[in-house]
N, C-alpha and C positions, 0 to 999 in steps of 0.2 A: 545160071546153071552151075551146079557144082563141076569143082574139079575131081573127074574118077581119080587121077593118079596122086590126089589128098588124104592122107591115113583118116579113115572111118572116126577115129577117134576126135578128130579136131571137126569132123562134119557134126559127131553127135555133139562136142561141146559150143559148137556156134548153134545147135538146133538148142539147144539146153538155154544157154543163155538169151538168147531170143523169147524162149518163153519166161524168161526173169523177167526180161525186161518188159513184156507185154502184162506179165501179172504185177510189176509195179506201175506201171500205167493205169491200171484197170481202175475205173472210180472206185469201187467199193476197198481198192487196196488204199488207195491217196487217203480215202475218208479212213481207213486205219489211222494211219500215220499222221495223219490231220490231229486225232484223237491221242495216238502216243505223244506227240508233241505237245496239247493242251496239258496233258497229265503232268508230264515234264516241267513244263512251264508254272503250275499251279502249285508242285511243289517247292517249285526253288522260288516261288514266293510266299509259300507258308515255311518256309524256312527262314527266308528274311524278315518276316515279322515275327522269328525268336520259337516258332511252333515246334522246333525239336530244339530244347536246350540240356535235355540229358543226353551224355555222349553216346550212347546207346541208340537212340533215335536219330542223332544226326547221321550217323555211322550207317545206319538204314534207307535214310532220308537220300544221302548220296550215293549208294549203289544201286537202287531204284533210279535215281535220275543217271548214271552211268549204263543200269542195262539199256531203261528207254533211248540215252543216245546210240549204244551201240545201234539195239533193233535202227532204229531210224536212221540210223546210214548205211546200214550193211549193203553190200555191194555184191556182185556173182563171183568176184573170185575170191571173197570172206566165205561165201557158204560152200562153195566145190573146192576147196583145196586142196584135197584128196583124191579129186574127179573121181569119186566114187557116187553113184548114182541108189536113190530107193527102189528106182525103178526095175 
């Protein structure tokens, strides 16, 4: 049971992050990230067999595998920093 005399605020962000963490759970989010990670992976092996050799391409090749790692580790207090909500 909550604690009443807990500021609202730390109840809505334990209730917030609970649904992170339940919609990273969710199969269909794993099978996401299942897939960012494939993608990830298939570039930095088309890169090791030389498939970006203009520096233009590599320079692409590793901020694509930069954002995919971010997404794929992002964590609840990466995306609410702010604790500013859409809702």
């Amino acid at each position: 049971m909550a604690n009443p005399n807990r500021p609202i605020t730390e109840v809505q962000k334990s209730a917030e992050e609970q649904r992170f963490d339940d919609w990273r759970s969710h199969p269909e989010t794993k099978a996401f990230f299942a897939w960012i990670k494939r993608q990830r992976e298939q570039i930095r092996q088309d890169w090791e067999a030389g498939a970006f050799a203009e520096g233009r391409e590599n320079s692409q090749a590793i901020g694509i595998c930069q954002g995919l790692r971010m997404a794929e580790e992002v964590e609840f207090s990466q995306i609410n920093e702010t604790g500013d909500s859409d809702e």
